[in-house]
C-alpha positions in Angstrom: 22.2 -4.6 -23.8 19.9 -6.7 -25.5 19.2 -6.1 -29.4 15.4 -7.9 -30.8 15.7 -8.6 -33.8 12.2 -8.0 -35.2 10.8 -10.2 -37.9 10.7 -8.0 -41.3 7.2 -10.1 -42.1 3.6 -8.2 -42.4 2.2 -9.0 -39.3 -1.9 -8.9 -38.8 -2.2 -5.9 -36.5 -4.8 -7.7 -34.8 -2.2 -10.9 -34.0 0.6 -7.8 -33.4 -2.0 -6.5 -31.0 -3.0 -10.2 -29.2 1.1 -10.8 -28.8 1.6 -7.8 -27.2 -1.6 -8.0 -25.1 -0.8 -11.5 -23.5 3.0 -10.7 -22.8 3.1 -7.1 -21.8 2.6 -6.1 -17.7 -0.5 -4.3 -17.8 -0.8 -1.3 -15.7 -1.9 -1.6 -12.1 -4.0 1.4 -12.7 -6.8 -0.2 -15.0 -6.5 -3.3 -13.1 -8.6 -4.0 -10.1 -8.3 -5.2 -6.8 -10.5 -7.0 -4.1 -9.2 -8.3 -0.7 -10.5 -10.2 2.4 -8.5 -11.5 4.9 -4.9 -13.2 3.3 -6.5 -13.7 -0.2 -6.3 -10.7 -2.9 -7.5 -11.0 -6.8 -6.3 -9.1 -9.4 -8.2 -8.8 -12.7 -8.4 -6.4 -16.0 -11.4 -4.0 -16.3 -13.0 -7.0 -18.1 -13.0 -9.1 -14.9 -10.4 -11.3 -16.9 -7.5 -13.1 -15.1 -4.6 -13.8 -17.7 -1.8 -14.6 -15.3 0.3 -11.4 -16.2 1.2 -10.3 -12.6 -2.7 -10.8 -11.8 -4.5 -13.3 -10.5 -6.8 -15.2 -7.5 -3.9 -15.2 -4.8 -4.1 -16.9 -1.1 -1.5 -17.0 1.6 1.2 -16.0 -1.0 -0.1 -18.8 -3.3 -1.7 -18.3 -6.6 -4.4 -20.7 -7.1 -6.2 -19.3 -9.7 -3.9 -17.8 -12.8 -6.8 -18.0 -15.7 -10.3 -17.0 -15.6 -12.1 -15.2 -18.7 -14.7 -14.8 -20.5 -16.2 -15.8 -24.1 -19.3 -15.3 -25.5 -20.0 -17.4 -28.7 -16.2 -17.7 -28.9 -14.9 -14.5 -28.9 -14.1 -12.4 -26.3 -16.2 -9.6 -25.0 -16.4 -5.6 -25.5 -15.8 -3.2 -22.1 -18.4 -0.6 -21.5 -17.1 0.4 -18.3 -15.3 -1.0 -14.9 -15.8 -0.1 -11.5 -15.1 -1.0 -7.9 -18.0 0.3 -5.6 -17.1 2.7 -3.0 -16.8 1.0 -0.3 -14.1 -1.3 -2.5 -16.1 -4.7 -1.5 -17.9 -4.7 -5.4 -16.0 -4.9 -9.0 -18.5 -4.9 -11.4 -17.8 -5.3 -15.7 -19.8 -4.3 -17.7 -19.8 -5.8 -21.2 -21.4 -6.4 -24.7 -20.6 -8.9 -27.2 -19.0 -8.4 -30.2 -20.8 -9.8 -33.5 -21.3 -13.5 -33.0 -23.3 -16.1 -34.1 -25.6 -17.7 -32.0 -25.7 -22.4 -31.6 -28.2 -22.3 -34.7 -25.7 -20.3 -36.5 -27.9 -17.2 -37.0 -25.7 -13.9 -36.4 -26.1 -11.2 -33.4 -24.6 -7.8 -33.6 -22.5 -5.8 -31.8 -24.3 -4.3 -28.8 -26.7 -7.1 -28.7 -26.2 -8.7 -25.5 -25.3 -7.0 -22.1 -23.0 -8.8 -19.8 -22.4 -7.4 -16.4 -20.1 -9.3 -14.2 -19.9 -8.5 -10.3 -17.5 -10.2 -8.2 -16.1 -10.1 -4.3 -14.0 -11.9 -1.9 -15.5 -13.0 1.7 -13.2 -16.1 3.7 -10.7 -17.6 1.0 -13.5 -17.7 -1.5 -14.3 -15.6 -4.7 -17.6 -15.2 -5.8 -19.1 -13.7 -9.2 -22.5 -12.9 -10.4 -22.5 -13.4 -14.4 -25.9 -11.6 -16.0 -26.5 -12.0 -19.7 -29.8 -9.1 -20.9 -30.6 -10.0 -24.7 -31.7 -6.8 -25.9 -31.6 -7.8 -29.7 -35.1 -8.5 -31.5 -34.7 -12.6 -31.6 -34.5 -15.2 -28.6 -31.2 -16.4 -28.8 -29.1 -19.2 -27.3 -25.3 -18.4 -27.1 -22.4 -20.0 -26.2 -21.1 -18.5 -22.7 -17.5 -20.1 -21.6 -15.1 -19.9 -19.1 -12.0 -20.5 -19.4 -9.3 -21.4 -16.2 -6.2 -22.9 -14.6 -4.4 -22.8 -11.7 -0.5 -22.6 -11.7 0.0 -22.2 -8.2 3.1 -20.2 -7.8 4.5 -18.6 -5.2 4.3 -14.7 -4.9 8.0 -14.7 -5.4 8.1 -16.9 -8.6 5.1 -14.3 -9.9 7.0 -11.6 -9.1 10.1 -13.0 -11.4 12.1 -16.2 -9.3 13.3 -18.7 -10.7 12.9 -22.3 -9.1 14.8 -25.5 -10.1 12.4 -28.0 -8.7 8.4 -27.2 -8.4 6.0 -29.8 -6.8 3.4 -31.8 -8.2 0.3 -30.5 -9.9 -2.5 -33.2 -9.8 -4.8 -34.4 -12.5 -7.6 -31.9 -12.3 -10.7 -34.1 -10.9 -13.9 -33.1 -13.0 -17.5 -33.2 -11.3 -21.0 -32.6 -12.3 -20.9 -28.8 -11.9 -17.2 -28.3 -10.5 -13.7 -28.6 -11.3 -10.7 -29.5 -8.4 -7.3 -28.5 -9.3 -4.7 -29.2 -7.1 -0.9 -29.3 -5.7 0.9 -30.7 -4.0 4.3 -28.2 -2.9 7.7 -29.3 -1.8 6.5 -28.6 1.2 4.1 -31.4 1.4 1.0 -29.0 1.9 -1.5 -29.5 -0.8 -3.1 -26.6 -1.9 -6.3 -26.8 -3.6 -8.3 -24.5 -6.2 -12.4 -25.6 -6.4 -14.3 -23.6 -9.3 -17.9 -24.4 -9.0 -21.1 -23.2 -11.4 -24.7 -23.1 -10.2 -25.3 -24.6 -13.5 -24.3 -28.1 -15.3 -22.1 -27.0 -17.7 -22.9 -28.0 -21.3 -18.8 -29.2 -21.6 -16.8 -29.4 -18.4 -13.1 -29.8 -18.7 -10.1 -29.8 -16.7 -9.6 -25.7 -18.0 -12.8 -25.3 -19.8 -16.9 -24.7 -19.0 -19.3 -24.4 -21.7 -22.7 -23.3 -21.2 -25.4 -22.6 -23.8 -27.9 -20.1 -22.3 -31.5 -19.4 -23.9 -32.0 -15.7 -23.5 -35.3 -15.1 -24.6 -35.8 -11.3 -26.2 -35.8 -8.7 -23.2 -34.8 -11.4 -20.6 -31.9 -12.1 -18.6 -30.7 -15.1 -17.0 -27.5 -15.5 -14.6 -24.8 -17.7 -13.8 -23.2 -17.9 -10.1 -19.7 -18.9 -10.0 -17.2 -19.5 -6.6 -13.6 -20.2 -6.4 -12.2 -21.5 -2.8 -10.9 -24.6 -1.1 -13.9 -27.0 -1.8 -17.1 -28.0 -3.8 -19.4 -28.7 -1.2 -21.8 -26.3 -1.6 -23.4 -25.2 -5.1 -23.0 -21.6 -6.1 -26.7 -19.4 -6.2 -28.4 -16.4 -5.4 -28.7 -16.6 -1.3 -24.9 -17.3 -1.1 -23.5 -14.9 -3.0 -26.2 -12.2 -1.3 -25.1 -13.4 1.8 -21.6 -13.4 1.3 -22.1 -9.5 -0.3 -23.8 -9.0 2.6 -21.5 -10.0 5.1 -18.2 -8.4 3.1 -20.3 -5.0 3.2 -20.6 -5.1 6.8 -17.6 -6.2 8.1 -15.9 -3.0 5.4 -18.7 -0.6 7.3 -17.3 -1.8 10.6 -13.8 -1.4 9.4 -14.6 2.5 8.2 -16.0 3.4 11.3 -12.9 3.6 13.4 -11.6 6.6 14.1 -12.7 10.0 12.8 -13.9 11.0 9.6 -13.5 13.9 7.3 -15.8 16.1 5.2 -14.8 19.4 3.4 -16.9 22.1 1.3 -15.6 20.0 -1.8 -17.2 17.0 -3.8 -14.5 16.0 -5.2 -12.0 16.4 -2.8 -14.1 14.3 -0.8 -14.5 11.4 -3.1 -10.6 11.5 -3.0 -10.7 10.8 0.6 -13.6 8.6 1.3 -11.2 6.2 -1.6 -8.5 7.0 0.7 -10.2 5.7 3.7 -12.0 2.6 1.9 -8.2 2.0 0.6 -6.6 1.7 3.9 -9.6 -0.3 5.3 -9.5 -2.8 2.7 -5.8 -3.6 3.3 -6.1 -3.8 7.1 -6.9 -7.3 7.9 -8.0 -8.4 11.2 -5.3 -10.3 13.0 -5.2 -12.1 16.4 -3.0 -8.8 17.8 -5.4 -6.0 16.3 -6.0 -4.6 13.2 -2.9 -4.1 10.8 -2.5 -2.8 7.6 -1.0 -5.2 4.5 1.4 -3.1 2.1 -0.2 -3.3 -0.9 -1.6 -5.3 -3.6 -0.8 -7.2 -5.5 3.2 -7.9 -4.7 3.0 -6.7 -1.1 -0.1 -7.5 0.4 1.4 -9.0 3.9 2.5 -7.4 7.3 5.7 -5.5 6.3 6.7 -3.7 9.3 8.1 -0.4 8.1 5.1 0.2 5.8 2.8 -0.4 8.6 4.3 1.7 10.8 4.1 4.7 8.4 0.6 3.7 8.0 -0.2 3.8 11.4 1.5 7.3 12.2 -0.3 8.7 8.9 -3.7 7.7 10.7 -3.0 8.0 14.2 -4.6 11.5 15.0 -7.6 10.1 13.2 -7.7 6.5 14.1 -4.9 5.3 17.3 -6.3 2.4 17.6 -4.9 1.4 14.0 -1.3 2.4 15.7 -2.3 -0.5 18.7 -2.5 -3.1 16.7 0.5 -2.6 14.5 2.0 -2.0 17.8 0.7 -5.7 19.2 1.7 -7.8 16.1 5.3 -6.5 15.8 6.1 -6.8 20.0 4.9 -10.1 19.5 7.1 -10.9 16.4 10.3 -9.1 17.9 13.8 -11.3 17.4 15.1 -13.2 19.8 18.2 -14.9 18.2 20.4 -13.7 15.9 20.0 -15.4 12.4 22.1 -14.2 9.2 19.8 -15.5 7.1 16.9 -13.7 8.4 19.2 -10.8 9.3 17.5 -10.8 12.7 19.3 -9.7 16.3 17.8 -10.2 19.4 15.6 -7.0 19.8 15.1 -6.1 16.0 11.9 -5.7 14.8 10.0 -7.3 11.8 10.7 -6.1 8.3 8.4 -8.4 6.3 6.3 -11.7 7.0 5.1 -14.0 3.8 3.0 -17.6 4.2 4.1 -19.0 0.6 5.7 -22.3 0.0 9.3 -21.0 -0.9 9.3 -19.1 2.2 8.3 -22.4 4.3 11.1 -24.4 2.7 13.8 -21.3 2.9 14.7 -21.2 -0.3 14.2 -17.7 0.1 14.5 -15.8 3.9 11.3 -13.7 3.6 9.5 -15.8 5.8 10.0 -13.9 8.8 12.6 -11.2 7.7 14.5 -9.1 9.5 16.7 -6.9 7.4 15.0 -3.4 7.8 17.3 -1.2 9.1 14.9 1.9 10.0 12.3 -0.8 11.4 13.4 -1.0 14.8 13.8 2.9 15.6 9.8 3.5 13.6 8.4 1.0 15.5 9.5 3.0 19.0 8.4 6.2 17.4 5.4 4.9 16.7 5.0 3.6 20.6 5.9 7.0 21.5 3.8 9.3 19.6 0.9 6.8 20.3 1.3 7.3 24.1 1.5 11.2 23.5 -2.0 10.8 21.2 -3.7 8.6 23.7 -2.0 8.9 26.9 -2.2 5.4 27.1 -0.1 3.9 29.5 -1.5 0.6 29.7 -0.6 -0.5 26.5 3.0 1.3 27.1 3.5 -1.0 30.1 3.0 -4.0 28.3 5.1 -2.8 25.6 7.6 -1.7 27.3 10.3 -4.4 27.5 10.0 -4.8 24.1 11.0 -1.1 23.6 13.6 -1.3 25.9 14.4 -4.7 23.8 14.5 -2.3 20.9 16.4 0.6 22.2 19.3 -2.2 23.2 19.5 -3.4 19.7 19.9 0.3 18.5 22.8 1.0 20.8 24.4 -2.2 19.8 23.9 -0.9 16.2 25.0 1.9 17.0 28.3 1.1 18.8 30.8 0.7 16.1 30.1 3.7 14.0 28.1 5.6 16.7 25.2 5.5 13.7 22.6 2.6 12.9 23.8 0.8 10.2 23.6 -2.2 7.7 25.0 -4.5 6.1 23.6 -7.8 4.7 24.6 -11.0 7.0 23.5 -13.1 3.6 23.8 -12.7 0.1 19.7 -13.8 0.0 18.7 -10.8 2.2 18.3 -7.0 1.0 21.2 -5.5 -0.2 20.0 -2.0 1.0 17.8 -1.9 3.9 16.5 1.4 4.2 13.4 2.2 2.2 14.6 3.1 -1.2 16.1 -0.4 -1.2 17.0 -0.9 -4.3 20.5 -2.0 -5.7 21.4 1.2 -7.0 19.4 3.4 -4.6 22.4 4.1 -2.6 25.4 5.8 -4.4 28.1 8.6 -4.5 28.0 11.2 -6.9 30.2 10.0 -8.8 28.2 6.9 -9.2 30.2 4.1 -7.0 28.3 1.9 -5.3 29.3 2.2 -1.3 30.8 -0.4 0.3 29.5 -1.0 3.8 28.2 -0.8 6.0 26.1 2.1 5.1 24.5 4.6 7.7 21.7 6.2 5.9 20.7 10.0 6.9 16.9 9.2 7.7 17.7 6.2 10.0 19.7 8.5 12.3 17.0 11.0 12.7 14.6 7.8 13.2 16.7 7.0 16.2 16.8 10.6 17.5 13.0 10.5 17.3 13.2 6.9 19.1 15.4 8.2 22.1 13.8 11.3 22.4 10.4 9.5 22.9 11.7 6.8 25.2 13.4 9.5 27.5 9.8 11.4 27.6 8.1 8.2 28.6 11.1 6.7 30.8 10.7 10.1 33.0 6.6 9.7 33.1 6.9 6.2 34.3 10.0 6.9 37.4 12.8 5.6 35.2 14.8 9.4 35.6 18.6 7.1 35.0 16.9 5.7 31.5 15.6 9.1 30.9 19.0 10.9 31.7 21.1 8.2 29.3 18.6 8.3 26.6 18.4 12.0 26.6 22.0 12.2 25.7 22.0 9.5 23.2 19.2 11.8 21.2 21.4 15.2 21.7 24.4 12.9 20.5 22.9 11.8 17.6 21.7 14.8 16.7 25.6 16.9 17.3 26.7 13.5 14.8 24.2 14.2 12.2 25.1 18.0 11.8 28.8 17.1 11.8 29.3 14.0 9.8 26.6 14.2 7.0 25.9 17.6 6.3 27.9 18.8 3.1 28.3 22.7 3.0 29.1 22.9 -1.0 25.9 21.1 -1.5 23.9 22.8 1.5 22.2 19.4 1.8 22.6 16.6 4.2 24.8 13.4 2.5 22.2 10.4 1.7 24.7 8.0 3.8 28.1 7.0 5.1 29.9 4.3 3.3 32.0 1.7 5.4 35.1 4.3 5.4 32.9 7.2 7.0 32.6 9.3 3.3 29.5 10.3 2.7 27.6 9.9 -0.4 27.1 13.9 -1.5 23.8 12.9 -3.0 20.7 14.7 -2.8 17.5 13.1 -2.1 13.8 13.3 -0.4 15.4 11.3 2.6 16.8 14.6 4.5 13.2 15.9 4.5 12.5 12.9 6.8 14.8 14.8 9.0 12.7 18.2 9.3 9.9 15.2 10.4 11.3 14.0 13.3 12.7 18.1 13.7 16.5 16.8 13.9 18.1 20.1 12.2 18.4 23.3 13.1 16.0 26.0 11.9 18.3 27.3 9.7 19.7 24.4 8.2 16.2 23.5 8.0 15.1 26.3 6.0 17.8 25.5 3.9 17.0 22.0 3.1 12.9 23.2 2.6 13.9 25.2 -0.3 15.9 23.3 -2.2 12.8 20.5 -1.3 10.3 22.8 -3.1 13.0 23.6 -6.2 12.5 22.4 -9.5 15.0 19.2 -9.0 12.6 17.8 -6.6 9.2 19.6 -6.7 7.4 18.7 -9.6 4.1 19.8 -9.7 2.6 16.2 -9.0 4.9 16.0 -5.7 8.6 15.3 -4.7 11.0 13.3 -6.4 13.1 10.9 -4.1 16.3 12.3 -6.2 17.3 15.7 -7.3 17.5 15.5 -10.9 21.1 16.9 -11.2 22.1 13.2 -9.3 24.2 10.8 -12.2 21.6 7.7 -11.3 18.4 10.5 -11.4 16.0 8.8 -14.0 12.4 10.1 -13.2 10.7 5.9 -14.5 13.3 4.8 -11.9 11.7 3.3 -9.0 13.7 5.2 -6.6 16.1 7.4 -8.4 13.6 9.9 -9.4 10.3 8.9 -9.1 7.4 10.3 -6.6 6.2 8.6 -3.9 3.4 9.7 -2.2 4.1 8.8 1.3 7.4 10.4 1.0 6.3 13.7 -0.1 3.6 13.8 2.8 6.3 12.9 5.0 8.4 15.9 4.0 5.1 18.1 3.9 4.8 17.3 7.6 8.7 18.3 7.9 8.0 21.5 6.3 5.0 21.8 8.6 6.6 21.5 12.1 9.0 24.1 11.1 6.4 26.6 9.8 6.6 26.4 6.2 3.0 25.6 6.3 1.9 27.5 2.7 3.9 25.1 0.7 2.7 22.1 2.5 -1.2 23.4 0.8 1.0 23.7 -2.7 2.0 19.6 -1.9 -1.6 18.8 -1.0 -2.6 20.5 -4.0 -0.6 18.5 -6.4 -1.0 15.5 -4.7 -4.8 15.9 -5.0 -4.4 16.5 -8.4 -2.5 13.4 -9.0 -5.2 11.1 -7.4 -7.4 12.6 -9.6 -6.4 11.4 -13.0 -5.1 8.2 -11.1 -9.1 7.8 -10.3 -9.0 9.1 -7.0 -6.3 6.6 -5.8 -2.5 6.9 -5.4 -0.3 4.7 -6.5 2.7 3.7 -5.0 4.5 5.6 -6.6 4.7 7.0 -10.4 7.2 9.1 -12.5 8.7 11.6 -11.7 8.7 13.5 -14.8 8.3 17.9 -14.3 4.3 18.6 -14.6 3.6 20.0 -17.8 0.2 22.2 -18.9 -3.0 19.7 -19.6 -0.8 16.6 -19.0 -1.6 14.3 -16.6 1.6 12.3 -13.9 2.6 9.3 -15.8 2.3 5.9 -13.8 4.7 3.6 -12.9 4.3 0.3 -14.8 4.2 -2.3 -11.9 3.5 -0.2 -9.1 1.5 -1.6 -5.9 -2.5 0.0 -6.1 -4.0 0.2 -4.1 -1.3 1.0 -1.3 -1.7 2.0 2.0 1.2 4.1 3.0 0.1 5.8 -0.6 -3.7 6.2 0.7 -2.5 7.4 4.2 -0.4 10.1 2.6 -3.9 12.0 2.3 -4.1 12.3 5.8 -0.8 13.2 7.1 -0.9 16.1 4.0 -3.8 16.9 5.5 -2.8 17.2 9.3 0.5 18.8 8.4 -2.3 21.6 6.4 -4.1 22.1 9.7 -1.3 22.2 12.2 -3.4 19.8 14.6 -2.2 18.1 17.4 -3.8 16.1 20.1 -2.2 16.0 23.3 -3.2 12.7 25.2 -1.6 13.2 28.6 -3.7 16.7 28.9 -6.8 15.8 26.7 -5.9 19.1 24.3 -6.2 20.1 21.3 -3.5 21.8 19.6 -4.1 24.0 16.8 -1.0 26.1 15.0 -1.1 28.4 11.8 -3.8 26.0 10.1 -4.4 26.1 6.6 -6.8 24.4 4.2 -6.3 22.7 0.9 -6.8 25.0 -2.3 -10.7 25.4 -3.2 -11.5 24.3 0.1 -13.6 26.8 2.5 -14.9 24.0 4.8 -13.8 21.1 6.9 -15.1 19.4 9.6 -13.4 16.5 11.4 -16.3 14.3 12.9 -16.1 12.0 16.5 -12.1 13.2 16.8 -11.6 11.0 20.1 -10.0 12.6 23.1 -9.5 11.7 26.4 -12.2 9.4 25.9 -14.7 12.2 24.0 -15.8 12.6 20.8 -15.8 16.0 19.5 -16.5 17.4 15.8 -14.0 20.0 14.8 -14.8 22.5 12.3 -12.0 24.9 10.2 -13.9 27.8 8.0 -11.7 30.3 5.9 -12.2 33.4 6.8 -10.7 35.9 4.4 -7.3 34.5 4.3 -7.5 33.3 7.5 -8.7 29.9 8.5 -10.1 29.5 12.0 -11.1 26.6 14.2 -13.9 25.8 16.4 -15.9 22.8 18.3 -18.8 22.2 17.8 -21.7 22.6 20.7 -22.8 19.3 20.9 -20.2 17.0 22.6 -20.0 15.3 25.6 -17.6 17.0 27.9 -15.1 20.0 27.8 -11.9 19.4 25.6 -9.5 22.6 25.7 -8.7 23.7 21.9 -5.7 26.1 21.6 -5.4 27.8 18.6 -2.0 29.5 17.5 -1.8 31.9 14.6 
C-alpha cells in the first residue's frame, strides 16, 4: 500500500483544482471521440487535448498530445458539447471568461461566443474556430493555441515503460505552419503538420498567437488542420469538402443492412447512436468492412471483439460478418511462435501498427493468444452460412475452418478441453475474455496454475463442431460430419461432468492444470445457455441464479456473483457490467424460452444508455441499482465500443425471437416480445434470400404479433410461434 503524505499547507482551491485537473484520468464519458480510417482523436467537451489518455492518434502513434484553447490568456467557459448524430461532427461551444482585450480595455463574461467544430477525413484533423462578439465595443483579442506532439506509442499511453525512445526533431517553424517530427527506433519518421489559414501574430515551436478584430455583432473564423504535411493552406472549401465527404462515406456506412424504428423517440435515439457507433468503428479494409474494438485504447482489429460484433449484427447486417470473416482467414497462423502465442491454424487475437510492436518489444503486433478466438471465428462462419446460405464464401473459407478445427483438436488432445497457457511471459496471462490477472481464481482465492480450461471456451467449441458437422454434411463431407458430430456430443457429456458443481448449482469458471475446478460463479456459464450446451434443466437452473440479486443488478449482469472473495463491483472484471456480456446471456435465456426476463435486461440496459447519453460503455460498475441513481461509470473504460453498441441489437433479437433461415429463405418467429413502453417496431429492407422485406411487430393486448408488409418484392415464408 502506498500512504501520500499530503502537504498540511493552505492550498488555493483554484491551484488544488488545476493539479488535480491536469493529473487525474478524465472520464471517457465526457470525452469525445472522432474516427476515420486508422486515426482516432480524443478530446474534453472543450475540444481540448491535454495528453491525459486523449489525444490526435494514427496507426497506434500519437502525434498530437496538446491542443487547447485561450482566449486573451485564459482558458475558455463550456456551454455545451456535442457529437452530431451521425458521429462525423464535435462541436464546443464556448464563451470567454472576463478578459481584457490587446488595448487593455476589459470584456465580460459571456461576451464572446466561441464555437469549435472539428472532424477527421484521411489521416488529417480539421477544425473550424468561430469567434461572434456580442459585447457593445469592437474588440481585438488575443486567440492562442497551444500544442505538441510526444509521439508515443499506444502502449506507452496506456502505461509502458520504455528504456530507450527515438529522436524527436527540432520543430521546423513556417509562415502559417508548424512541423514536428520523429524519428522511432524503428527508423520510420513520423511527422505531425499543424497548419492555420491565418499568419499567426507569434508562431512557435508549441505556440500560435493570433489577434483577431471582432467588430460588435461580427464573427470571423479561423481554419486549422493537423496531418502528415503543410502543402496546402487550411480554408473554407477544404474543410466543407472534407465535412462533406466524411458525411457521405458515414451515410454509405449506415445503410447496410436493415434498420430499426419503434413507437418510441427515445428508444430510438438510443439505437440510431447504436448504429452510428458501430459504423464509425468499422473501417474499410482491403478484406471488407471490420469493426475496430474501441476507442481510445482498442481501436484496431482484435479478433474476438469483432467476432462478437459481427454475430450481434448479423441478422441485420451479414455482410459485416463477411468481412470480419475475410480479414481473419487471411491472417490465420501458419507457424508456431511463443512469442506471438500463434499455432498453425489459430486465429488472430489482436493486430497493432505502433513502433513498439514493429521493433517487438512487445508481441501485439500480430498476436495470437486468444484462446476462444479460434472456435468464435468458426461459429461465426457457421451461423453466417445458416443467415445467408452462402456457400460461396464457405468454399473459399473452408480450409481455413478446417485449419481451425485442427488446431482445436490439437488443443484439445491433452485435457480433451481447449486450453491455455502463455508460451511467453510478454503475452496474456489469461486468454479468455475477462483476461485480467486476477480474473481467473478459486474460491478460496488461489490463483490457478495451468493450463486453464475456461467454461465458455468449451461451449465455444461445441458451437464450432456442431456448425462444421451441419455444413460438412451440406457440402458431401458425411466422414467430417460423422467425427465432428461426436466431438460436439463429447464436449458437451465433458462439460456436464467435469465443470458443473452440484453444491453450487452452477457450472465451475475453469479447470486448473490438475483438473479442479475453480467453484466460482460468473456471467461466463450464461455463454453456455448461448451456444444451448446444457440441458433444460440445468439450464433453468443457471437462468435464475443469472437474474438473482448477485448478478442482476438493475443496470444488467455482473460478470461475478457478489458472494465471490475477488467480487468488487469498480473491478474491471470481478464485478462490473459489461454490456455485451449481459446481451450474450439475454440471448441464452432467450433460446431456452425465458424470453420475459430478456425484456427486464433490455430494459435496464436501455436505461443505462440513457444517462450514459445514449451510448454504452464498455463496461461500468457493477454496483445494485438504487431509486433515482444513475449506473456509475468505469473510470477508463473504452466509448464508444462496438461489442457495447451491438449489444442493442442482439438484446433486441433475443426480445423478438427472430431468426432467418438462409438455406430456405424463412423467417422464423418464436414467442416475440417487445421492449417495455414499446407498442411498435418495424424492421426495414431485412434481406433474405436476396429480398428485402419490412417486418412489423404490434402489441396486441399482451400479445405481440408479427407481420410483412405488402409491399416487397417476392414471397418470403414468416412462421410465427407463440
Amino acid at each position: 500500500m502506498t500512504i501520500i503524505q499530503l502537504d498540511e499547507r493552505k492550498l488555493d482551491p483554484a491551484i488544488a483544482l488545476a493539479s488535480l485537473d491536469e493529473t487525474a484520468p478524465r472520464e471517457p464519458h465526457r470525452l469525445f471521440a472522432l474516427k476515420h480510417g486508422d486515426c482516432f482523436a480524443v478530446a474534453d467537451a472543450y475540444g481540448d487535448i491535454r495528453g491525459v489518455g486523449d489525444g490526435f492518434f494514427r496507426d497506434d502513434t500519437r502525434v498530437l498530445s496538446e491542443y487547447r484553447l485561450a482566449i486573451g490568456g485564459r482558458s475558455t467557459s463550456l456551454l455545451g458539447a456535442s457529437l452530431s448524430q451521425d458521429n462525423v461532427l464535435f462541436t464546443a461551444n464556448l464563451t470567454n471568461l472576463p478578459i481584457e482585450t490587446v488595448g487593455g480595455r476589459p470584456i465580460a463574461q459571456g461576451a464572446i461566443h466561441i464555437e469549435r467544430v472539428r472532424l477527421l477525413w484521411q489521416d488529417r484533423l480539421y477544425e473550424r474556430l468561430t469567434l461572434s462578439n456580442y459585447g457593445r465595443e469592437h474588440s481585438t483579442i488575443l486567440l492562442s493555441l497551444r500544442f505538441a506532439a510526444d509521439f508515443r506509442d499506444m502502449f506507452e499511453v496506456r502505461g509502458s515503460t520504455r528504456p530507450k525512445r527515438g529522436t524527436s526533431h527540432t520543430a521546423e517553424v513556417g509562415r502559417s505552419s508548424v512541423m514536428l517530427r520523429y524519428e522511432g527506433l524503428d527508423k520510420v519518421e513520423r511527422k505531425s503538420a499543424i497548419s492555420f489559414s491565418q499568419v499567426p501574430d507569434e508562431l512557435t515551436s508549441e505556440r500560435a498567437d493570433f489577434l483577431i478584430a471582432v467588430t460588435k455583432r461580427s464573427r470571423k473564423t479561423l481554419y486549422v488542420e493537423v496531418g502528415t504535411d503543410a502543402r496546402d493552406t487550411p480554408e473554407r472549401e477544404r474543410f466543407r469538402a472534407a465535412a462533406a465527404r466524411a458525411r457521405f462515406g458515414m451515410r454509405a456506412k449506415r445503410r447496410h443492412g436493415a434498420t430499426l424504428h419503434s413507437s418510441g423517440r427515445v428508444f430510438n435515439d438510443w439505437i440510431e447512436r447504436a448504429r452510428a457507433d458501430v459504423a464509425l468503428l468499422t473501417t474499410e479494409l482491403a478484406t471488407g468492412p471490420y469493426p475496430y474494438a474501441g476507442i481510445p485504447w482498442f481501436s484496431t482489429a482484435f479478433g474476438r471483439d469483432g467476432v462478437i460484433s459481427a454475430l450481434q449484427m448479423l441478422w441485420l447486417n451479414p455482410g459485416l460478418a463477411r468481412g470480419v470473416l475475410a480479414f481473419l482467414a487471411q491472417h490465420q497462423a501458419t507457424e508456431t511462435s511463443p512469442f506471438s502465442d500463434s499455432q498453425p491454424g489459430k486465429i488472430m487475437h489482436e493486430t497493432r501498427k505502433g513502433e513498439m510492436t514493429a521493433l517487438s518489444e512487445l508481441p501485439f503486433g500480430r498476436y495470437y493468444g486468444g484462446v476462444d478466438t479460434t472456435p468464435l471465428y468458426v461459429h461465426l462462419a457457421c451461423a453466417y452460412a445458416d443467415r445467408t446460405g452462402d456457400t460461396d464464401l464457405i468454399d473459399v473459407l473452408w480450409p481455413s475452418l478446417c485449419a481451425a478445427a485442427e488446431w482445436i483438436e490439437a488443443a484439445s488432445r491433452p485435457t480433451g478441453f481447449v486450453t491455455y497457457l502463455r508460451a511467453a511471459e510478454s503475452g496474456l496471462a489469461n486468454q479468455g475474455w475477462k483476461d485480467s490477472f486476477d480474473s481467473v481464481f478459486h474460491a478460496d482465492g488461489r490463483i490457478p496454475k495451468g493450463p486453464i480450461a475456461l467454461v465458455e471456451v468449451q461451449g465455444y467449441v461445441f458451437a464450432a463442431f456442431q456448425g462444421l458437422a451441419k455444413l460438412a454434411r451440406l457440402r458431401g463431407e458425411d466422414e467430417k460430419a460423422e467425427g465432428w458430430e461426436r466431438r460436439a456430443q463429447e464436449i458437451r457429456q465433458r462439460v456436464e461432468s467435469h465443470f458443473w458443481v452440484e453444491e453450487l448449482g452452477y457450472y465451475a469458471l475453469a479447470l486448473d492444470g490438475d483438473g479442479q475446478p475453480c467453484k466460482v460463479r460468473t456471467s461466463n456459464a450464461g455463454h453456455l445457455l448461448y451456444v444451448g450446451l446444457p440441458d433444460p434443466d440445468r439450464a433453468r437452473i443457471v437462468a435464475d441464479q443469472l437474474l438473482s440479486a448477485s448478478f442482476h443488478t438493475g443496470w444488467g449482469l455482473r460478470t461475478l456473483a457478489d458472494d465471490a472473495i475477488f467480487f468488487n463491483p469498480m473491478s474491471y472484471h470481478n464485478g462490473s457490467i459489461w454490456p455485451h456480456d449481459t446481451a450474450i446471456c439475454a440471448a441464452g435465456l432467450a433460446r431456452y424460452g425465458i424470453r420475459d426476463s430478456v425484456v427486464r435486461l433490455m430494459s435496464g440496459t436501455f436505461e443505462s444508455a440513457v444517462h450514459f447519453n445514449m451510448r454504452l460503455p464498455e463496461l461500468f460498475c457493477g454496483f445494485t441499482r438504487a431509486p433515482g441513481e444513475a449506473p456509475i461509470a468505469y473510470p477508463v473504460a473504452c466509448l464508444p465500443q462496438a461489442w457495447s453498441a451491438g449489444s442493442a441489437f442482439m438484446l433486441m433479437q433475443a426480445c423478438l425471437g427472430l431468426q432467418i433461415d438462409g438455406w430456405t429463405g424463412e423467417i422464423q418467429v418464436t414467442r416475440p416480445r417487445l421492449p417495455i413502453g414499446i407498442d411498435n417496431l418495424v424492421v426495414r429492407h431485412l434481406a433474405v434470400a436476396g429480398v428485402a422485406v419490412d417486418l412489423t411487430f404490434q402489441r396486441v393486448g399482451d400479445r405481440v404479433g408479427a407481420f410483412l408488409a405488402d409491399r416487397h418484392e417476392g414471397l418470403v415464408p414468416l412462421v410465427v410461434r407463440s
